[in-house]
Every structure is written in C-alpha cells, then in structure tokens.
N, C-alpha and C positions, 0 to 999 in steps of 0.2 A: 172202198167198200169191203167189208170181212168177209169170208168167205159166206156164213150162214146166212150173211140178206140178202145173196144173191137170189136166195128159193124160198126164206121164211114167209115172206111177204104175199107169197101166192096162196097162204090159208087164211087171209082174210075174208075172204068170198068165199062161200059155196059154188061160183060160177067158174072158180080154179081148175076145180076137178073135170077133164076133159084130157079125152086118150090122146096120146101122139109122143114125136121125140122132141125134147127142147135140151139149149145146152147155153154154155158162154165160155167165151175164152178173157180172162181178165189180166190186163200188168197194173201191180198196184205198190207205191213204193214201200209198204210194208207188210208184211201177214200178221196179225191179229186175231189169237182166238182167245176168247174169253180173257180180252186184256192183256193179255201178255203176248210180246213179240214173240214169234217164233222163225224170223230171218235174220234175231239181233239187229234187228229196225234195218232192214237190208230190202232190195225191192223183190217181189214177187211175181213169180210170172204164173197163171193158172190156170187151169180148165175143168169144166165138168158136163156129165153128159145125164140129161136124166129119163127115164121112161116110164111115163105112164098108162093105165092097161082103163077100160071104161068102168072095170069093176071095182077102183080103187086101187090097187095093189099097183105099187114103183118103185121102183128101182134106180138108183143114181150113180156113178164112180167120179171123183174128182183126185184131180194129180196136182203140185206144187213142188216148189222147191223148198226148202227152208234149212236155217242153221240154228238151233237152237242157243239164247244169250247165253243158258246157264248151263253148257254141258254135261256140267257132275252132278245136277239130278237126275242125267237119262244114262249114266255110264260110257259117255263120249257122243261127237256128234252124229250128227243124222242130216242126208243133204238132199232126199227122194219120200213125198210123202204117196202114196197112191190107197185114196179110200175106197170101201165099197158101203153102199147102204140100200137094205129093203126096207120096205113099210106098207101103211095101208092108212088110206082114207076115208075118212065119214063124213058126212053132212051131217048135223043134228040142229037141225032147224036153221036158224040164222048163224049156227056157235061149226067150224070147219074143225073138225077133227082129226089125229094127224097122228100115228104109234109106227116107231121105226126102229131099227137095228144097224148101230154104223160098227164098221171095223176100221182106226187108224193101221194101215199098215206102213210101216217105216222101210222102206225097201232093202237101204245096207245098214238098217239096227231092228233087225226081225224081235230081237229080244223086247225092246219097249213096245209094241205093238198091243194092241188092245181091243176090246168090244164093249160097247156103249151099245143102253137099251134107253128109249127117249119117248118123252110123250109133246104135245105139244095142242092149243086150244088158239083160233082164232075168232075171233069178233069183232067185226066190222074195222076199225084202222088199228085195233089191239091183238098182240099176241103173246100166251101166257107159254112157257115150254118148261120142262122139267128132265136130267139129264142125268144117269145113271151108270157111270163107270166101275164095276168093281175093284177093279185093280190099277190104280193110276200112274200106265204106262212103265209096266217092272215092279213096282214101288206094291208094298202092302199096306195100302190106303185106300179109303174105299173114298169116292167122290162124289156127291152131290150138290145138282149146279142147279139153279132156281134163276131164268131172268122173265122179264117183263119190259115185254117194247112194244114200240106205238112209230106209226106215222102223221103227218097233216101233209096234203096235198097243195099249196099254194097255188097251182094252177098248172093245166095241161102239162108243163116241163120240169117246176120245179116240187119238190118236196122236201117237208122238215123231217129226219127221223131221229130216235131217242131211246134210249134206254136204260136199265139196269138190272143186274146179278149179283148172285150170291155162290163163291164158293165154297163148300163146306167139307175140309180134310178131318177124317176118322183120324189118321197120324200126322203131326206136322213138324215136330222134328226129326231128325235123320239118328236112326242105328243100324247096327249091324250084327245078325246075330254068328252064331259059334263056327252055323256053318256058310256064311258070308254072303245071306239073306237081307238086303236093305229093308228098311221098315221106315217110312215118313218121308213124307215128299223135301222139305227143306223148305218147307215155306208155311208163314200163315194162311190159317183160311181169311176171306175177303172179297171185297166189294168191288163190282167193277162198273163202270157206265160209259156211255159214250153218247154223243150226238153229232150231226152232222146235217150237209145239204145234198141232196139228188140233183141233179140235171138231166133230161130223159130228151134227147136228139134223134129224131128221126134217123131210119137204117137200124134200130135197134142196142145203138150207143148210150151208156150212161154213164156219166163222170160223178167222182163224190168224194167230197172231201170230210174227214172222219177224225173228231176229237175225241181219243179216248183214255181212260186213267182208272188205278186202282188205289186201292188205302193194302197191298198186300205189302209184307215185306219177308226178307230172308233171314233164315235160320240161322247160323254159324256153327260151325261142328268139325273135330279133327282137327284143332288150331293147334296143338299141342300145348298151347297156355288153361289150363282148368276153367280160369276165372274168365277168358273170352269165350268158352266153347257154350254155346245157346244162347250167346246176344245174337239182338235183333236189330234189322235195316233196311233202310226204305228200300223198293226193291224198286224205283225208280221203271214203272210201265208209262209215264204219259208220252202220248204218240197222238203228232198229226200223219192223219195217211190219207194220198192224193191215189184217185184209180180210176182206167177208163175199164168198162167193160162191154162187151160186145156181145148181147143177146142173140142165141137162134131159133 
C-alpha cells in the first residue's frame, strides 16, 4: 500500500469527518510515491499519526525510511523522511472536500525539503486530488501532479483499487547555472498508475498487494560526449509491492 491510500480513501464519505486520534504503522516492501521508488525498491518500514478536531481542521506527521534510486537528482542521498501536514475538511453535499499543506522534510538533506499545497475531491468510491509543489525538492521546477483513483469493494474483506496521474515538470532537463543553481529535475514529465488488492482482517490489519508503472523516463546530462548529453531512457519504475499495515 503507498503511503497516500493509507488516508485518501477516508474522503469518500462525508461520514469520515469525525474527531479523534487515528494512526498506522506499515512494513511494505517498497515506498512508492507517485510511481517512483523512493527505497530503490528496498523495504519500508512507516508510521503516521493523524488528528482530527470536529470542526474540520487535522493535522497528520508521518516518518519512513527511504534511499532514493537516483541520487544526483537530490545532491546525494537521504535515509530519514519525517513529514508534517495540516489541512481542513468540508462536506459539500455528497462531494468530501479536503485542502491541505504538506512539508517533505528530509532529515539529513534539509536542503531538498519542501512544501506542497494540495486539494483533493471525494465522491462516493472516486477521488479526484490535485498537488502543487513549487520548487521540486532543491530543483527550480515547479510541479503539478493531477491523479484520479477509485475503489470497488468486493465484499466485507476484499477490495479492487485503481488509479492514475499525471506529472507535469515546468523544467525537465538538468542545468546549472554561473552560480551553481540546478534548474530541471532530470526527468520526463509522465504518467503513472497502479492497481492492486486490499485484504481488510480483523484487529485492524490490511495486507495489499500493488502493481505499479510509469511511461516517465531519464534525462542524460554531463556525459562529457555532446552527442549523448539529453538522450533519453526508460526510467524503468514498474514495481510489485507487498504490505501489511496495522490501523489505530
């Protein structure tokens, strides 16, 4: 399971909204955000904790480990992620409304750290979200991520879920300018999806197993041969990832 189904799922319903503390602790054998591994298809172990107030307004922090595949787009790796995020909830009729504020902070690469400002729309087994990075992660590239997911309930335990994104990089190849400012992430913008199975076990356990892939592929840049330096190559995300997670 990716980290963001662990919560998205609860703005299906207007019957979501309801104070208290909820949390889960997950080992999943790989982290996946937005299609791309971020433990170099390694396992992950994670937690998060979230609070909600009756008048809407919560607050979340989730922690993980991760190794990022492709270092030299983040200036070396990163092995501690710990986020924070606030937001606020609506009802609007049958449609769960959802505007939030996340901060990635990178524990030992404070430098790639960042703030993402986020919308997102539920209705009934569909949710539409929309994702707004300025600055993506160091990088002077502004990022816009668009997905559309859904689930079907098969019955009390099981469930099909499904989706897809778009991400769309302002810069996407890599320079650097005079005063040793990166500019372009290194990579196509691109499509991602996934689907997968829920299994929902009493105690608050859910196991799930997760197909996911992109059409994204890598830059080349600083090859020292001219005629290589901005080909392009599969950037090689398809990932199955196996995870229990443990609801509180």
């Amino acid at each position: 399971m990716m980290r963001w189904l662990a919560g998205s799922f609860l703005l299906m319903s207007t019957s979501a909204f309801s104070a208290g503390i909820t949390g889960y602790a997950k080992f999943a054998s790989n982290y996946i955000w937005r299609g791309i591994s971020f433990t170099e298809n390694n396992p992950a172990i994670q937690a998060s904790a979230n609070y909600e107030h009756s008048s809407g307004v919560w607050g979340n922090i989730f922690g993980s480990n991760l190794k990022f595949a492709e270092p030299t787009l983040y200036e070396g790796d990163s092995t501690r992620e710990m986020d924070l995020t606030i937001g606020y909830k609506k009802a609007l009729g049958e449609i769960a409304a959802n505007f939030y504020i996340n901060r990635y902070e990178f524990i030992d690469r404070s430098q790639i750290s960042a703030f993402e400002y986020s919308t997102s729309f539920g209705y009934k087994n569909l949710a539409f979200e929309y994702n707004y990075l300025p600055n993506w992660f160091g990088y002077n590239s502004v990022s816009h991520y668009l997905r559309l997911s859904g689930f079907y309930d098969i019955d009390s335990k099981y469930s099909l879920i499904g989706g897809f994104g778009r991400n769309e990089q302002s810069k996407t190849k890599r320079t650097q300018n005079a005063s040793g400012t990166w500019s372009g992430v290194g990579f196509t913008s691109y499509w991602d999806y996934y689907v997968g199975l829920q299994f929902k076990e009493t105690g608050g356990f859910v196991y799930e197993f997760l197909y996911t892939n992109t059409n994204r592929k890598t830059i080349s840049y600083a090859t020292g041969t001219p005629s290589e330096d901005g080909q392009y190559a599969k950037a090689n995300d398809e990932s199955l990832t196996i995870s229990m997670t443990k609801f509180f």
